[in-house]
Structures are given as C-alpha cells and as structure tokens.
CHARMM-style PDB file with segment names, atoms N, HN, CA, C and O in Angstrom:
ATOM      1  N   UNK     1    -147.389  15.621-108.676  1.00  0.00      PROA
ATOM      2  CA  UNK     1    -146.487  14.855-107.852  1.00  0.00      PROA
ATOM      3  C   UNK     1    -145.725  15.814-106.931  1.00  0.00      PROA
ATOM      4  O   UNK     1    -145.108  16.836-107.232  1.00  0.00      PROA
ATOM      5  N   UNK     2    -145.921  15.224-105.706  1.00  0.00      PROA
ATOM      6  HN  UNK     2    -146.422  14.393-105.462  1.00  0.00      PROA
ATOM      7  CA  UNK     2    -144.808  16.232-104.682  1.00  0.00      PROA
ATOM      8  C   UNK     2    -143.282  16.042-104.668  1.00  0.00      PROA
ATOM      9  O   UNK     2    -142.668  15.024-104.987  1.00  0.00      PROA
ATOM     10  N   UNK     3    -142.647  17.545-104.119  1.00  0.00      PROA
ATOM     11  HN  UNK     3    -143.146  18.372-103.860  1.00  0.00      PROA
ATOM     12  CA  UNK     3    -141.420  17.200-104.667  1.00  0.00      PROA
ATOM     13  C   UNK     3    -140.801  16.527-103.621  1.00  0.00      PROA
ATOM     14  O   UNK     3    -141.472  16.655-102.597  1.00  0.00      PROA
ATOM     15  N   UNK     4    -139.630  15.751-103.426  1.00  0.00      PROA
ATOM     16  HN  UNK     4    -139.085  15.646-104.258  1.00  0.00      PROA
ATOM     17  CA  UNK     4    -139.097  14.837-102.510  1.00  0.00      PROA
ATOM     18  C   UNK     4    -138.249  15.977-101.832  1.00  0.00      PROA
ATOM     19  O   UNK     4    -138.715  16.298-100.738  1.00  0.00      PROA
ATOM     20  N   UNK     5    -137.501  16.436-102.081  1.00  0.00      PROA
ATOM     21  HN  UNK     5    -137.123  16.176-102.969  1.00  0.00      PROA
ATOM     22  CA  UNK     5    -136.907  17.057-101.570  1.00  0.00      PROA
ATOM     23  C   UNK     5    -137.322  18.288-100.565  1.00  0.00      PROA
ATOM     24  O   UNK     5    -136.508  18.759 -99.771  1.00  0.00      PROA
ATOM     25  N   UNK     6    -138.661  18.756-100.682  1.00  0.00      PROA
ATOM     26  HN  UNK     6    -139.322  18.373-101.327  1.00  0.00      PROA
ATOM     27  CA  UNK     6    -139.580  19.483 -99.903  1.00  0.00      PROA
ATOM     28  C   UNK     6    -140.157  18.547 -98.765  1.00  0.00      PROA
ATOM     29  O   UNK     6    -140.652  19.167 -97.823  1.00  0.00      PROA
ATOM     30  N   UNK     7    -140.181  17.329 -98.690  1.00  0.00      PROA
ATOM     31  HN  UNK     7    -139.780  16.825 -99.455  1.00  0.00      PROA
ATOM     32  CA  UNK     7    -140.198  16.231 -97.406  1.00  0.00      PROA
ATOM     33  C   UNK     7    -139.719  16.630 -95.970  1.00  0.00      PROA
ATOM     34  O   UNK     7    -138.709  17.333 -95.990  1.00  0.00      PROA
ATOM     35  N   UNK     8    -140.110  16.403 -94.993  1.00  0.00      PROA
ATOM     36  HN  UNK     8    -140.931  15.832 -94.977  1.00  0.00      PROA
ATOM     37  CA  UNK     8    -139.315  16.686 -93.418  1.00  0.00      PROA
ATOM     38  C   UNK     8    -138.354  15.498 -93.145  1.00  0.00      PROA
ATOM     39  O   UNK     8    -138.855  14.374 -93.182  1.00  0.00      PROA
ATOM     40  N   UNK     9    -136.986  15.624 -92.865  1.00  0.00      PROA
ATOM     41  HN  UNK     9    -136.579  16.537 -92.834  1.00  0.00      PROA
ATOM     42  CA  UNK     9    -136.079  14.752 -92.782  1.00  0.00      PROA
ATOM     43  C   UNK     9    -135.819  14.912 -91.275  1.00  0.00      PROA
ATOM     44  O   UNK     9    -135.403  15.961 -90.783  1.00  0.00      PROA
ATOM     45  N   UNK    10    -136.192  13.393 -90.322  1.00  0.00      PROA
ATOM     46  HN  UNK    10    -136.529  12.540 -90.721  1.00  0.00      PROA
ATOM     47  CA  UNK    10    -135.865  13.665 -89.186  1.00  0.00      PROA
ATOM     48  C   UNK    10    -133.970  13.658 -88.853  1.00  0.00      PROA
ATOM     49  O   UNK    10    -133.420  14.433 -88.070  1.00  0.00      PROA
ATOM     50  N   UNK    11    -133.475  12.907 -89.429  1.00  0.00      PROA
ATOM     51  HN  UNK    11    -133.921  12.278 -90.065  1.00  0.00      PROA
ATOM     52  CA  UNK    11    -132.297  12.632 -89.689  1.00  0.00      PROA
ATOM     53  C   UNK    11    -131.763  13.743 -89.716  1.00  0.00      PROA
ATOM     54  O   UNK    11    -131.255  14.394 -88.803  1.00  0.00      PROA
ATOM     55  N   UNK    12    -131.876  13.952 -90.744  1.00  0.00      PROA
ATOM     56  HN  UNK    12    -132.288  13.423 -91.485  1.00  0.00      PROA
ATOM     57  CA  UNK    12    -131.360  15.196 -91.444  1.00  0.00      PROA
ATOM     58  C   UNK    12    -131.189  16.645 -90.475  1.00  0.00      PROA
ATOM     59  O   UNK    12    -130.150  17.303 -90.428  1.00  0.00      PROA
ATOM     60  N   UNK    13    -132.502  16.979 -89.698  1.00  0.00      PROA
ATOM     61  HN  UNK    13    -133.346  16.444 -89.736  1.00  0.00      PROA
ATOM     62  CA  UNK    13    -132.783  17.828 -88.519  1.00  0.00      PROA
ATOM     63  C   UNK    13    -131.737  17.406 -87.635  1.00  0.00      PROA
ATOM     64  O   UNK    13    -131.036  18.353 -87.278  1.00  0.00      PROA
ATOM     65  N   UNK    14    -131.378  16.208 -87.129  1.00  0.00      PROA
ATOM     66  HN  UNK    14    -131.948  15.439 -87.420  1.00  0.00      PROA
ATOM     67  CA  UNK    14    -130.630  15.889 -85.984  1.00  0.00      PROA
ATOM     68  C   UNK    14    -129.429  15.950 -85.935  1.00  0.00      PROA
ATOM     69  O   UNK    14    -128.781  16.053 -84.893  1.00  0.00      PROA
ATOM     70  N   UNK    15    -128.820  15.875 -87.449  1.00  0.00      PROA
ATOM     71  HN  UNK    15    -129.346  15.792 -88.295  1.00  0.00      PROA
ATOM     72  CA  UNK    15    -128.179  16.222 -87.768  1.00  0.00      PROA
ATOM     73  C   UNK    15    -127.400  17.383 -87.907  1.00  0.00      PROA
ATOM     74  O   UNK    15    -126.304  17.531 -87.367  1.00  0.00      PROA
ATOM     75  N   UNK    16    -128.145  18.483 -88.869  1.00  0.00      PROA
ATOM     76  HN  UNK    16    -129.035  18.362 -89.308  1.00  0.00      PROA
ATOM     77  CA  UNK    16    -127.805  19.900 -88.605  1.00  0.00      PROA
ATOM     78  C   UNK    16    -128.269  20.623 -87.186  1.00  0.00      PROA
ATOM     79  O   UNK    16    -128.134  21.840 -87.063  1.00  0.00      PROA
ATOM     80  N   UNK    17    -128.647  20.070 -86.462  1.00  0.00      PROA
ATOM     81  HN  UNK    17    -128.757  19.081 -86.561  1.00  0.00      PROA
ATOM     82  CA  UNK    17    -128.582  20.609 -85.337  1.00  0.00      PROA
ATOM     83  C   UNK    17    -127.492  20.079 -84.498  1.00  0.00      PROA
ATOM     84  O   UNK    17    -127.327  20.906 -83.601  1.00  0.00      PROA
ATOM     85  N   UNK    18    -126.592  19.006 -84.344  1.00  0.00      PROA
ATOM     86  HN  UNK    18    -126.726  18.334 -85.073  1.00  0.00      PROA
ATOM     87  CA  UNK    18    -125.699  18.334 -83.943  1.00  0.00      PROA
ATOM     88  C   UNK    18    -124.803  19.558 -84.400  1.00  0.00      PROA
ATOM     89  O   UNK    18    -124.134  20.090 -83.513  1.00  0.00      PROA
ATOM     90  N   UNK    19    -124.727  20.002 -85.531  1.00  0.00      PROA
ATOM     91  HN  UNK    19    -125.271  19.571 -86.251  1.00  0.00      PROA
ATOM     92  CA  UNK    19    -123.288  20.698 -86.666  1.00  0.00      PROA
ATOM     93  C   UNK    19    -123.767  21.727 -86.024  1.00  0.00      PROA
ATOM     94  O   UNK    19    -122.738  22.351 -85.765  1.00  0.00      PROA
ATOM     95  N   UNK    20    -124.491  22.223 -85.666  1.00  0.00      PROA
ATOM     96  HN  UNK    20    -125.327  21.716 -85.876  1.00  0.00      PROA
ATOM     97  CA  UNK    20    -124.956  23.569 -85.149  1.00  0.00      PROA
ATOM     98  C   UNK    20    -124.192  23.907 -84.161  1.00  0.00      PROA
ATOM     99  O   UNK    20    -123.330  24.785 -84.205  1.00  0.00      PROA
ATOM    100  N   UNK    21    -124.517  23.116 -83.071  1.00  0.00      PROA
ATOM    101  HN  UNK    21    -125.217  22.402 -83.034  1.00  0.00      PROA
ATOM    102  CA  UNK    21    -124.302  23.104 -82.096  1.00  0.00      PROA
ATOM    103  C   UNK    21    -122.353  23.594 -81.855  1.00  0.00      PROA
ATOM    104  O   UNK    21    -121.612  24.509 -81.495  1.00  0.00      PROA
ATOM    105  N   UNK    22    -122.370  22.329 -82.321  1.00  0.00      PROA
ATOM    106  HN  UNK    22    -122.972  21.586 -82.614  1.00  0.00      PROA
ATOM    107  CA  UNK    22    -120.628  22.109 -82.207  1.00  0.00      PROA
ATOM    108  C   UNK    22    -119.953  23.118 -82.995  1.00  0.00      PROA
ATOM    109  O   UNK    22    -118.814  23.425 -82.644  1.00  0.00      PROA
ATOM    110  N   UNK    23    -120.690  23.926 -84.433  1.00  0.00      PROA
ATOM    111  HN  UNK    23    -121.615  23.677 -84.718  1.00  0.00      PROA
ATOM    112  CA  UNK    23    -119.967  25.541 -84.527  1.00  0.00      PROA
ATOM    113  C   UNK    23    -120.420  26.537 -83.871  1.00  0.00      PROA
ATOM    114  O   UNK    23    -119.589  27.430 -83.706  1.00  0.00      PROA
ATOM    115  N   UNK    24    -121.247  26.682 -83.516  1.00  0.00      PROA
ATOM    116  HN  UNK    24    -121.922  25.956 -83.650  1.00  0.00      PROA
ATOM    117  CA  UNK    24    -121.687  27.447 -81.702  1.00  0.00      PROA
ATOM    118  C   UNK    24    -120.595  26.945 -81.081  1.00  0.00      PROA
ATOM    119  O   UNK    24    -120.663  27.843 -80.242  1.00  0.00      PROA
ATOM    120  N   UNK    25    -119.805  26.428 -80.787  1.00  0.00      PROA
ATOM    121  HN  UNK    25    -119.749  25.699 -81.469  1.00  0.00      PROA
ATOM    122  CA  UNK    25    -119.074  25.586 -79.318  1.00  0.00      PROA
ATOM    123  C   UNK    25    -117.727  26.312 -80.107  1.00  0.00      PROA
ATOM    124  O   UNK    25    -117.174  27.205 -79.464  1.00  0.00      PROA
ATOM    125  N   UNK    26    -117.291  26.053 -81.168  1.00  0.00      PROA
ATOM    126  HN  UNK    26    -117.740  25.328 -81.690  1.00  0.00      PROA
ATOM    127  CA  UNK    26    -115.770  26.321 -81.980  1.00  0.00      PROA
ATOM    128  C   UNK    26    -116.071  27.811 -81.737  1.00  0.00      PROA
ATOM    129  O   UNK    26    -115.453  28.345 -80.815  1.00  0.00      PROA
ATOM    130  N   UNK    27    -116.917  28.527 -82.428  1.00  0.00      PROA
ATOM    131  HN  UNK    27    -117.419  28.093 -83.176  1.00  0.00      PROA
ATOM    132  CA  UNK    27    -116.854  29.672 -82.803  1.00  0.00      PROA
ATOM    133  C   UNK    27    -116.823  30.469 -81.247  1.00  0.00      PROA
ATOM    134  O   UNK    27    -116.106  31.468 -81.302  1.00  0.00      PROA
ATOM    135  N   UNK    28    -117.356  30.275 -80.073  1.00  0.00      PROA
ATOM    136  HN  UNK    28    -117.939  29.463 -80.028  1.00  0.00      PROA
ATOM    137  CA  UNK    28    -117.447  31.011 -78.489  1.00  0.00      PROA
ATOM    138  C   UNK    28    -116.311  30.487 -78.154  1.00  0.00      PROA
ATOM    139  O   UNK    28    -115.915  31.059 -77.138  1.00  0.00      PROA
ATOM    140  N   UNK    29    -115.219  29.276 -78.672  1.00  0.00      PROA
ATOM    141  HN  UNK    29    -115.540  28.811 -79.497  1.00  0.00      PROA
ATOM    142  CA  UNK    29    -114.024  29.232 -77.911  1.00  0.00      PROA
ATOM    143  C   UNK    29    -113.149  30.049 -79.143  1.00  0.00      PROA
ATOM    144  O   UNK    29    -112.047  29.503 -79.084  1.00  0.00      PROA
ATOM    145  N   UNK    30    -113.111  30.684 -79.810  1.00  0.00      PROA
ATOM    146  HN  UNK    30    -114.006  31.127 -79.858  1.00  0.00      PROA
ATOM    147  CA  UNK    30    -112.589  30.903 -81.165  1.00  0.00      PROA
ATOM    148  C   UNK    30    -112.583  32.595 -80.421  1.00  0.00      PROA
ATOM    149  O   UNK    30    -111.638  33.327 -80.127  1.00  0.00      PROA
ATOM    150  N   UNK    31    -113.651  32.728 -80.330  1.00  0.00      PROA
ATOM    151  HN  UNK    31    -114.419  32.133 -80.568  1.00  0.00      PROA
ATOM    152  CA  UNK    31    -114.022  34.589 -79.902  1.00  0.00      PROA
ATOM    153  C   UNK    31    -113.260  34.767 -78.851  1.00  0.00      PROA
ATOM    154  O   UNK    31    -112.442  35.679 -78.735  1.00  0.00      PROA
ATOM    155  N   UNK    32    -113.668  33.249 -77.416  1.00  0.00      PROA
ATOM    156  HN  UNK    32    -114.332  32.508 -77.510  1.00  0.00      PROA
ATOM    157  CA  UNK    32    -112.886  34.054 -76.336  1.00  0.00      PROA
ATOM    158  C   UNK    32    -110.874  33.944 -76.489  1.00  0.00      PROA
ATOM    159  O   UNK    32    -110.214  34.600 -75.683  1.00  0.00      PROA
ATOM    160  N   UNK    33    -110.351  33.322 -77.262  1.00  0.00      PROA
ATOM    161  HN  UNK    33    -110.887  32.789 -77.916  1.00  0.00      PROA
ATOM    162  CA  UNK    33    -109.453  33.219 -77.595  1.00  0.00      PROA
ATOM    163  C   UNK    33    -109.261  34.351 -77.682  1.00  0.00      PROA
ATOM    164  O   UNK    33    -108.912  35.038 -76.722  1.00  0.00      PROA
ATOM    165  N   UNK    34    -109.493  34.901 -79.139  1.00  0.00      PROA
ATOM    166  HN  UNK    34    -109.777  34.342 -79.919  1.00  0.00      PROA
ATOM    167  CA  UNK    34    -109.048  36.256 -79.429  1.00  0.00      PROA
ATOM    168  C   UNK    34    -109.374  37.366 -78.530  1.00  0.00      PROA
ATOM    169  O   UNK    34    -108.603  38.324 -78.479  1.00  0.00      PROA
ATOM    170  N   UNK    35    -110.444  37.338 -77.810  1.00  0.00      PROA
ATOM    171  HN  UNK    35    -111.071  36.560 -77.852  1.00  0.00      PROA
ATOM    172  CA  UNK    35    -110.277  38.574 -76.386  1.00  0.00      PROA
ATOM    173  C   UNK    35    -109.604  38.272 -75.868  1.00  0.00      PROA
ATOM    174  O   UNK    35    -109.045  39.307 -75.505  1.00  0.00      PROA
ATOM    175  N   UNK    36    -109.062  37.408 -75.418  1.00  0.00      PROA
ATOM    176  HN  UNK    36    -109.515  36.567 -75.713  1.00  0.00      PROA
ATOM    177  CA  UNK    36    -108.395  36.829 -74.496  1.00  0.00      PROA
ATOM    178  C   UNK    36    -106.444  37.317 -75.194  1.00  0.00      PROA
ATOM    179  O   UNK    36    -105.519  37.858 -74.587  1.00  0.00      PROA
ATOM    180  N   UNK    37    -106.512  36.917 -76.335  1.00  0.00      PROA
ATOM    181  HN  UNK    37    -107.263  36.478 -76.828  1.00  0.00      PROA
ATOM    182  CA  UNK    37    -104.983  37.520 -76.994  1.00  0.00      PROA
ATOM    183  C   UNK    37    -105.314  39.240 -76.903  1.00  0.00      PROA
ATOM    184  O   UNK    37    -104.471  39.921 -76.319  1.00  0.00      PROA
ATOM    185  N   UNK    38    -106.667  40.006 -77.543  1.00  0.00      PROA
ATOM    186  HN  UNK    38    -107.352  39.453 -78.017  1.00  0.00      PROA
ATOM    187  CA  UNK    38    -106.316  41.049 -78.074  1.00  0.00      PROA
ATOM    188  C   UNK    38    -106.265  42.151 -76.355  1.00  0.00      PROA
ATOM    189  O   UNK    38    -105.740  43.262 -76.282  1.00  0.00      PROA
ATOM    190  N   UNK    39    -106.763  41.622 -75.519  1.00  0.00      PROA
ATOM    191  HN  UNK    39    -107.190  40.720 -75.578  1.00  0.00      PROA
ATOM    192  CA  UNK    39    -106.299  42.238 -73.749  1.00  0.00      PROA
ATOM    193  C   UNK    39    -104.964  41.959 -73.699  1.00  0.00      PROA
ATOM    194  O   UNK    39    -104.271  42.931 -73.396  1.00  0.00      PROA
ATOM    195  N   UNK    40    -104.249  40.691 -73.950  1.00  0.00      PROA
ATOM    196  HN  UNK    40    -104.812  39.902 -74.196  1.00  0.00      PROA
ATOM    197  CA  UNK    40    -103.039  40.557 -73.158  1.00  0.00      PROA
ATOM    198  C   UNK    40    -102.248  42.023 -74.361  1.00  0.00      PROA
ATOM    199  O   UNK    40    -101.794  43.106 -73.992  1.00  0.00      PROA
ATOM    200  N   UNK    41    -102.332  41.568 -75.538  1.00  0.00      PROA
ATOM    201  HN  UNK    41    -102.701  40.688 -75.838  1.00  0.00      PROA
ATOM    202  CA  UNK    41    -101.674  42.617 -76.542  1.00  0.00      PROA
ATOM    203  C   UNK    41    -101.631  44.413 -76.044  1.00  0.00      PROA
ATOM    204  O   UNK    41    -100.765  45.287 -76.023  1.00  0.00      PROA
ATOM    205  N   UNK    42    -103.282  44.307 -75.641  1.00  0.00      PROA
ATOM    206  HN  UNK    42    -103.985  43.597 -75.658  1.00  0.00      PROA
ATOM    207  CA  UNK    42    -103.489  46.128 -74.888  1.00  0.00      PROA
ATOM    208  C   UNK    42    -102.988  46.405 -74.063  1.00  0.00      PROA
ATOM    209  O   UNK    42    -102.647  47.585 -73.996  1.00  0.00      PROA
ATOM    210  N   UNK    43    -102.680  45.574 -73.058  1.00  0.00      PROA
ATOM    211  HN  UNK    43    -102.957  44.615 -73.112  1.00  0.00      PROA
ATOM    212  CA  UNK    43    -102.118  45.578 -72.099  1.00  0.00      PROA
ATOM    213  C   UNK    43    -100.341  45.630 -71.646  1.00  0.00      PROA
ATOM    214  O   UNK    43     -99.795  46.303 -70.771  1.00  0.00      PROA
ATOM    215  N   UNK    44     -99.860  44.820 -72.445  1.00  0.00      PROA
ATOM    216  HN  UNK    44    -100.304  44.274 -73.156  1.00  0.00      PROA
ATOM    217  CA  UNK    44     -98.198  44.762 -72.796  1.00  0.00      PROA
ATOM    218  C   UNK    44     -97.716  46.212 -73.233  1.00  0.00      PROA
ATOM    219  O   UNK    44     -96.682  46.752 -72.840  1.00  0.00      PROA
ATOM    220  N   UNK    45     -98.087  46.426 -73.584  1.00  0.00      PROA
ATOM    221  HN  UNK    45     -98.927  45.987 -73.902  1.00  0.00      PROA
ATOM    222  CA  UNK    45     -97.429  48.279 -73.927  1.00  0.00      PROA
ATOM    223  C   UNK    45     -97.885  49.329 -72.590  1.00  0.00      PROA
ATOM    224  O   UNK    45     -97.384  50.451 -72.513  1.00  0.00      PROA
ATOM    225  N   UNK    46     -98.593  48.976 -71.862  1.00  0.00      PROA
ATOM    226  HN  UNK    46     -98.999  48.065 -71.925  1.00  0.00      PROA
ATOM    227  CA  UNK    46     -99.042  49.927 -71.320  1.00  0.00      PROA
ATOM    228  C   UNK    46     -98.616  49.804 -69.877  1.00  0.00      PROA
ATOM    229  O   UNK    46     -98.616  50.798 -69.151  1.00  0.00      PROA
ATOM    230  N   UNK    47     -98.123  48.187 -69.285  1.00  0.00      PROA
ATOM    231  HN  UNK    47     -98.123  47.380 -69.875  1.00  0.00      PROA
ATOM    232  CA  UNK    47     -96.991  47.806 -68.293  1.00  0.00      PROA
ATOM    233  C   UNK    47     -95.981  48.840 -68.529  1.00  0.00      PROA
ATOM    234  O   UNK    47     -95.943  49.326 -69.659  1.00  0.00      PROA
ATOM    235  N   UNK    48     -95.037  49.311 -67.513  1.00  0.00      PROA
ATOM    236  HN  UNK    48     -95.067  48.916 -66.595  1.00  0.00      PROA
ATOM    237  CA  UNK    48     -93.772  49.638 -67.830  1.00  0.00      PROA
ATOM    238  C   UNK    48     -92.591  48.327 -68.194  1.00  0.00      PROA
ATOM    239  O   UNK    48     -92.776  47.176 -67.797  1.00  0.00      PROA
ATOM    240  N   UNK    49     -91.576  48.677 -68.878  1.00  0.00      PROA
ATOM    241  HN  UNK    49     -91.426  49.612 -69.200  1.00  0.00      PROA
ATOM    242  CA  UNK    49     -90.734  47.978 -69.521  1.00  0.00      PROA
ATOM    243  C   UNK    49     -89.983  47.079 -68.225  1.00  0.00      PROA
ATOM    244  O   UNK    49     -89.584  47.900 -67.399  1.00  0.00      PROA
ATOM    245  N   UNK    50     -89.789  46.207 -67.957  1.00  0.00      PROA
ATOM    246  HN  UNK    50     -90.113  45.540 -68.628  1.00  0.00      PROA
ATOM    247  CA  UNK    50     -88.764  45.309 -67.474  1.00  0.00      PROA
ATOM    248  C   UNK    50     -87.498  46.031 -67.060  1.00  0.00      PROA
ATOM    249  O   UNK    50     -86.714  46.380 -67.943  1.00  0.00      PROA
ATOM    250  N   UNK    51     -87.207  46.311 -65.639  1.00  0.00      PROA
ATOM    251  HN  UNK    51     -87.843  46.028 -64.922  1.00  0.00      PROA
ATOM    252  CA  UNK    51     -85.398  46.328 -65.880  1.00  0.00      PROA
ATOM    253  C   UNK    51     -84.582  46.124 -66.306  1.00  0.00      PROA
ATOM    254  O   UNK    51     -84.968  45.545 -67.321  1.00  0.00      PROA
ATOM    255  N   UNK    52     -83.923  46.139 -66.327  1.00  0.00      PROA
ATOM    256  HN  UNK    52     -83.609  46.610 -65.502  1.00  0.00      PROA
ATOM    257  CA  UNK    52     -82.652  45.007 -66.953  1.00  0.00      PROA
ATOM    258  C   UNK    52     -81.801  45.615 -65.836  1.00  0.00      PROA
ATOM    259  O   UNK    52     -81.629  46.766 -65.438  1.00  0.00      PROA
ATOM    260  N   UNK    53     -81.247  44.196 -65.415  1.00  0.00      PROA
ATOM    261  HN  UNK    53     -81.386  43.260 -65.739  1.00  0.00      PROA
ATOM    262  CA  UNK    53     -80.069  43.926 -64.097  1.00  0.00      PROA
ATOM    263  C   UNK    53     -79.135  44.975 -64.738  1.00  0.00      PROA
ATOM    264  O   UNK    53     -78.956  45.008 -65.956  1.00  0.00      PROA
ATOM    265  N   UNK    54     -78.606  45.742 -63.966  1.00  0.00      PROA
ATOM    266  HN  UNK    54     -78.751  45.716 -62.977  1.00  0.00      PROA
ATOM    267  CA  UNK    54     -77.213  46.439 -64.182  1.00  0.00      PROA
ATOM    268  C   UNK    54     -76.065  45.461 -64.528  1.00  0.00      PROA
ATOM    269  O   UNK    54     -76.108  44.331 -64.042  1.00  0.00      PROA
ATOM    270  N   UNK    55     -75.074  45.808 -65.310  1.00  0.00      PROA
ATOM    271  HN  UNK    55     -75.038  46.726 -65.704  1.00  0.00      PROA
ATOM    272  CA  UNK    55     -73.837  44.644 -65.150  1.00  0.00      PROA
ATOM    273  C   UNK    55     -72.662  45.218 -63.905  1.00  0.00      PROA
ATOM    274  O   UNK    55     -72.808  46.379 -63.521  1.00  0.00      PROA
ATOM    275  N   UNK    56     -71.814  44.594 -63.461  1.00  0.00      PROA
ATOM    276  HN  UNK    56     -71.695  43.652 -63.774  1.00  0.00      PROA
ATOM    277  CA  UNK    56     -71.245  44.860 -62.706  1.00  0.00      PROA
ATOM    278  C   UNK    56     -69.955  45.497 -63.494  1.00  0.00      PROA
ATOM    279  O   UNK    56     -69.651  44.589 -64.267  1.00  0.00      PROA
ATOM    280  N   UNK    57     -69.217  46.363 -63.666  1.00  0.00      PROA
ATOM    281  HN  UNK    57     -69.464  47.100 -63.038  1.00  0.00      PROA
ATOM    282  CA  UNK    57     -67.886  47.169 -64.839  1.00  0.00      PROA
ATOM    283  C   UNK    57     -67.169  45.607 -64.607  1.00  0.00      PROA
ATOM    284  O   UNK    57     -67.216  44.842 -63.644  1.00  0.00      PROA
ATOM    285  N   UNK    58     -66.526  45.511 -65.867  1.00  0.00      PROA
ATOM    286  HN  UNK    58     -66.488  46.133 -66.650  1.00  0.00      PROA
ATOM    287  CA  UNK    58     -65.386  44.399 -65.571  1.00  0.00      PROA
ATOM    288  C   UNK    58     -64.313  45.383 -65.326  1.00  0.00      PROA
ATOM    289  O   UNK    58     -64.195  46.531 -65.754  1.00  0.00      PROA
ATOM    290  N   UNK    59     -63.237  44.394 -64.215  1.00  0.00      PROA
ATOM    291  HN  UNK    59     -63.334  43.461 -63.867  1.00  0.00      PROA
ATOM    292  CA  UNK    59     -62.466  44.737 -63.616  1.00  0.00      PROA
ATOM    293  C   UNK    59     -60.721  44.659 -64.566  1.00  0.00      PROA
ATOM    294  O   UNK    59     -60.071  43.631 -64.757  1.00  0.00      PROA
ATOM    295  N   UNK    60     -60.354  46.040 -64.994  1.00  0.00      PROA
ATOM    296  HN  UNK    60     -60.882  46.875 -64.840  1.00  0.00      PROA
ATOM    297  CA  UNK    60     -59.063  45.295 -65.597  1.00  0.00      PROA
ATOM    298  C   UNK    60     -58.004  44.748 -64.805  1.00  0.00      PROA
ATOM    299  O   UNK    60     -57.624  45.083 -63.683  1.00  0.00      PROA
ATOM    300  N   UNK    61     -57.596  43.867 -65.559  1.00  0.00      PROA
ATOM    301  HN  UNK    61     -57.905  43.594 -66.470  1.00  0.00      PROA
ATOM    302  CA  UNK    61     -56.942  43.126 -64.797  1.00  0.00      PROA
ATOM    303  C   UNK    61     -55.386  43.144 -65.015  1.00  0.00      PROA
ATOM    304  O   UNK    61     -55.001  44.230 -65.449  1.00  0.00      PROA
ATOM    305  N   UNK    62     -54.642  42.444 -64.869  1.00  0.00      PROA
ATOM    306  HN  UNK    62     -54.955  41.562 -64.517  1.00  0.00      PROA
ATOM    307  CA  UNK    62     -52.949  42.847 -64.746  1.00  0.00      PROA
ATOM    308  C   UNK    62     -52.712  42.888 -66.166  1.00  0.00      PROA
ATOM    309  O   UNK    62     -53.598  42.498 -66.927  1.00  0.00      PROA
ATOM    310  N   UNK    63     -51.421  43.394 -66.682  1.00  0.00      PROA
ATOM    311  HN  UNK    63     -50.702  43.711 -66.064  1.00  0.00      PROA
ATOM    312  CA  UNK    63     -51.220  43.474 -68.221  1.00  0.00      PROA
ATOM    313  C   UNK    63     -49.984  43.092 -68.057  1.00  0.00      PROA
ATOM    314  OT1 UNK    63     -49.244  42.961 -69.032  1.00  0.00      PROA
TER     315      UNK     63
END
C-alpha cells in the first residue's frame, strides 16, 4: 500500500508557495529596514555636533 502522505498536493503547493512568497516580501522589507537604520546610526557620529545658539549674559538689573 502507498503511503498517503508521499501523494502530490496541489493545494498544498499553492499554498506554501503563497507563504513563501510573502516571507520573501517581510524578510527584503525587514533587511532594508535595518540598512536603512544601521547607515543613519554610521553616519550620526561622524556629522559634526549641532551648535547650540549662544545665550545672550543676563543683564543685572537694579537692586
């Protein structure tokens, strides 16, 4: 007797190829994410730092 489970499932094919697909699709937006964070990260240290506005001295005032 043959075993059932050794059978060709068209279903089944259309299936895992559907799931395929769509973790192919997660996993290439998943990757470019993280290039996409681990450039901005390389990059932030290697900008120079931001100014910072001078303050103007406060002025004393009458006593």
């Amino acid at each position: 007797m043959a075993n059932p489970w050794l059978k060709k499932n068209p279903f089944m094919s259309m299936w895992l190829s559907a799931a395929n697909r769509v973790a192919g699709t997660v996993r290439g937006q998943a990757t470019a994410e993280a290039r996409r964070n681990l450039k901005a990260a390389m990059s932030a240290p290697a900008s120079p730092p931001a100014s910072k506005a001078k303050s103007k001295p406060k002025s004393k005032g009458r006593r």
